[in-house]
N, C-alpha and C positions, 0 to 999 in steps of 0.2 A: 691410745692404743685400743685395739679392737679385738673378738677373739681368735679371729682369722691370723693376726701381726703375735698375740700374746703365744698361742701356741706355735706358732713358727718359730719363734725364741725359745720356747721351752724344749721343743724336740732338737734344736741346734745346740741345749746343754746338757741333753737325756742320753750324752754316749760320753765316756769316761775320758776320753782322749780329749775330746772338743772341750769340755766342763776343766781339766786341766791347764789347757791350753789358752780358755780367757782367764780363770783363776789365776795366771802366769801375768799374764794383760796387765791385768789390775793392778797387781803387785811392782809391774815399773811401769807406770804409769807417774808423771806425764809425758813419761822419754820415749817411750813402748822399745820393742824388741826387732829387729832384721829375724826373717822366716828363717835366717839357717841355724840363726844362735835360737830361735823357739825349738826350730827341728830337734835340734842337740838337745836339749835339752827336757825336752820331750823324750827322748830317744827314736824318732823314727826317721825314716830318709826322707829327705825333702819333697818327692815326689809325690810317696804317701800322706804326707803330712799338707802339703798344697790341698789336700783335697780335704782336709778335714776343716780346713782354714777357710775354704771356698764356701761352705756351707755356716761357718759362724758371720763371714763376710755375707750371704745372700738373707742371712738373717736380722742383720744390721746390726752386729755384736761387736764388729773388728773395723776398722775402717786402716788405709793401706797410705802412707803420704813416699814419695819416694826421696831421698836423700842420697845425694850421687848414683853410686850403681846400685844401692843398697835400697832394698822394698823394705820399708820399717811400719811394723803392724801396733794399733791402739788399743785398745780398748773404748767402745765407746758406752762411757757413763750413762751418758743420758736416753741409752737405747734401757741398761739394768733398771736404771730411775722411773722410766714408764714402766717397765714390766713390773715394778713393785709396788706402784700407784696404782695400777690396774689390778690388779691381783689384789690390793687390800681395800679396792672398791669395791 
């Protein structure tokens, strides 16, 4: 990771909503969550919420596999795992 990759990550967990939103990830992880059950639970509507998700996905925070009709969103570890390498380099 570079610092260009490191701070893109970091500003994609620097707003409250998105930083709950993977803290959410993590936590069922390795099953991860469908965007509506995050929405809910999140509390926002899913439209608002698409968008916050868009932004931890272009940071390579989330990664998206689909299951029937259902978009079921990860967490991906090994994006946190560099940023923590990196940062304690």
């Amino acid at each position: 990771m570079d610092d260009v990759a490191a701070l893109s990550v970091l500003a994609a967990l620097a707003h409250p909503t998105r930083l709950a939103t993977f803290k959410l990830l993590v936590r069922h992880e390795p099953d991860g969550l469908s965007t509506g059950e995050m929405a809910e639970q999140i509390g926002l509507s899913q439209s608002t919420f698409s968008t916050h998700l868009a932004v931890l996905a272009k940071a390579g925070l989330v990664a998206t596999e689909k299951r029937g009709r259902n978009q079921i969103q990860r967490a991906d570890l090994g994006a946190l795992q560099a940023l923590m390498t990196f940062l304690a380099n």
